[in-house]
C-alpha positions as CSV (number, residue, x, y, z in Angstrom):
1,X,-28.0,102.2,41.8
2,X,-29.3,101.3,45.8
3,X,-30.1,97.8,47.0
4,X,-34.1,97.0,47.9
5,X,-35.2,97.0,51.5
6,X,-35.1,93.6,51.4
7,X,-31.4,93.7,50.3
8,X,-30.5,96.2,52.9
9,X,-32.3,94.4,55.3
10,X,-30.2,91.5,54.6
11,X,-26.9,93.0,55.3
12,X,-28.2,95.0,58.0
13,X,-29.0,92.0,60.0
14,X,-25.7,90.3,59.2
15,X,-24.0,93.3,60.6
16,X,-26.6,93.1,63.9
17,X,-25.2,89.3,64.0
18,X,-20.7,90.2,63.6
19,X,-21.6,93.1,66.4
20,X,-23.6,91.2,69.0
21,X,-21.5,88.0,68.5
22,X,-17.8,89.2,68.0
23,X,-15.7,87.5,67.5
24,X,-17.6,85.5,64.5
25,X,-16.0,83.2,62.1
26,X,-16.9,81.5,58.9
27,X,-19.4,81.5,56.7
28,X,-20.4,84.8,58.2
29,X,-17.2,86.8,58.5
30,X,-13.7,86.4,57.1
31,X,-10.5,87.8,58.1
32,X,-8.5,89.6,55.1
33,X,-5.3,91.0,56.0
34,X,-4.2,93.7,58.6
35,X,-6.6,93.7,61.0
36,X,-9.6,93.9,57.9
37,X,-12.6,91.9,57.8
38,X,-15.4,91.0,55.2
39,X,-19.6,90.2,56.2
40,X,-20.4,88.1,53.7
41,X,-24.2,88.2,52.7
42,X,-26.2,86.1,50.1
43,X,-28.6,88.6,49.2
44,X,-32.7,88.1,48.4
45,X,-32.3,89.6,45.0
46,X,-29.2,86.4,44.4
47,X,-26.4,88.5,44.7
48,X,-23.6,88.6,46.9
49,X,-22.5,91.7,49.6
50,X,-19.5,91.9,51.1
51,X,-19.2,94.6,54.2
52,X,-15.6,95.7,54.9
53,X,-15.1,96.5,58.3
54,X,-12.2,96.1,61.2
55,X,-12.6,96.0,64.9
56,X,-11.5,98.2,67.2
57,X,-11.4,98.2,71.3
58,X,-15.2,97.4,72.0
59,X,-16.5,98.5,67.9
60,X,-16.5,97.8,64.6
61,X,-16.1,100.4,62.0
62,X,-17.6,99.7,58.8
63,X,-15.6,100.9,56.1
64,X,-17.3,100.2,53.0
65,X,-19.5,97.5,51.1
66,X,-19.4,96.3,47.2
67,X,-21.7,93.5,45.6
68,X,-19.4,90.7,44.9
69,X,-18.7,90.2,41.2
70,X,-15.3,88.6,40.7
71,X,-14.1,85.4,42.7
72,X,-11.3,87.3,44.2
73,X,-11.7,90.5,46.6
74,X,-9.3,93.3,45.1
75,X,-6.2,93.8,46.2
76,X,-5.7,97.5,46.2
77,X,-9.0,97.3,47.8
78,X,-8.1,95.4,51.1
79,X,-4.9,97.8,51.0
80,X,-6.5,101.0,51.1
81,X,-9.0,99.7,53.7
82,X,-6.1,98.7,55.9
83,X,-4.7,101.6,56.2
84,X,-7.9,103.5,57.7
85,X,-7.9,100.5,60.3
86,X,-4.3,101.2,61.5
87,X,-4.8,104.9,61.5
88,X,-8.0,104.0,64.0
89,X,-5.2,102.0,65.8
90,X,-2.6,104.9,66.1
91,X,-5.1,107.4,66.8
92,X,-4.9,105.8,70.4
């Protein structure tokens, strides 16, 4: 199951804002844990997106994205996420 263009579009333009604006804080972009942070985007379609992504000398890195259907971001989710961030930071 894909998102619309619209949808994409959405997101894609929230990522455009986080990269030409870093560092960005809330309502846009939250901080998790470890060096891991979420885009939030209020979709056309009246969902939510959340874009996982940490930053990294002069980039981000997107890791992943979800729709948003609990109130609380998983925690095995953030963890696994994390880890790819801090191998980008050893790889050094």
């Amino acid at each position: 199951m894909g998102l619309d263009a619209e949808d994409r579009q959405a997101i894609g333009l929230d990522l455009m804002r986080v990269q030409y604006r870093w560092p960005v804080g809330m309502p846009l972009c939250r901080p998790l844990k470890d060096g891991l942070w979420e885009v939030r985007t209020t979709l056309p379609s009246r969902r939510i997106a959340r874009t996982l992504f940490c930053a990294h000398a002069d980039a981000l890195i997107v890791l992943s994205g979800f729709i948003k259907k609990a109130r609380k971001t998983l925690t095995m989710s953030w963890r696994s996420h994390a880890v790819v961030c801090a191998s980008f930071w050893i790889e050094e």
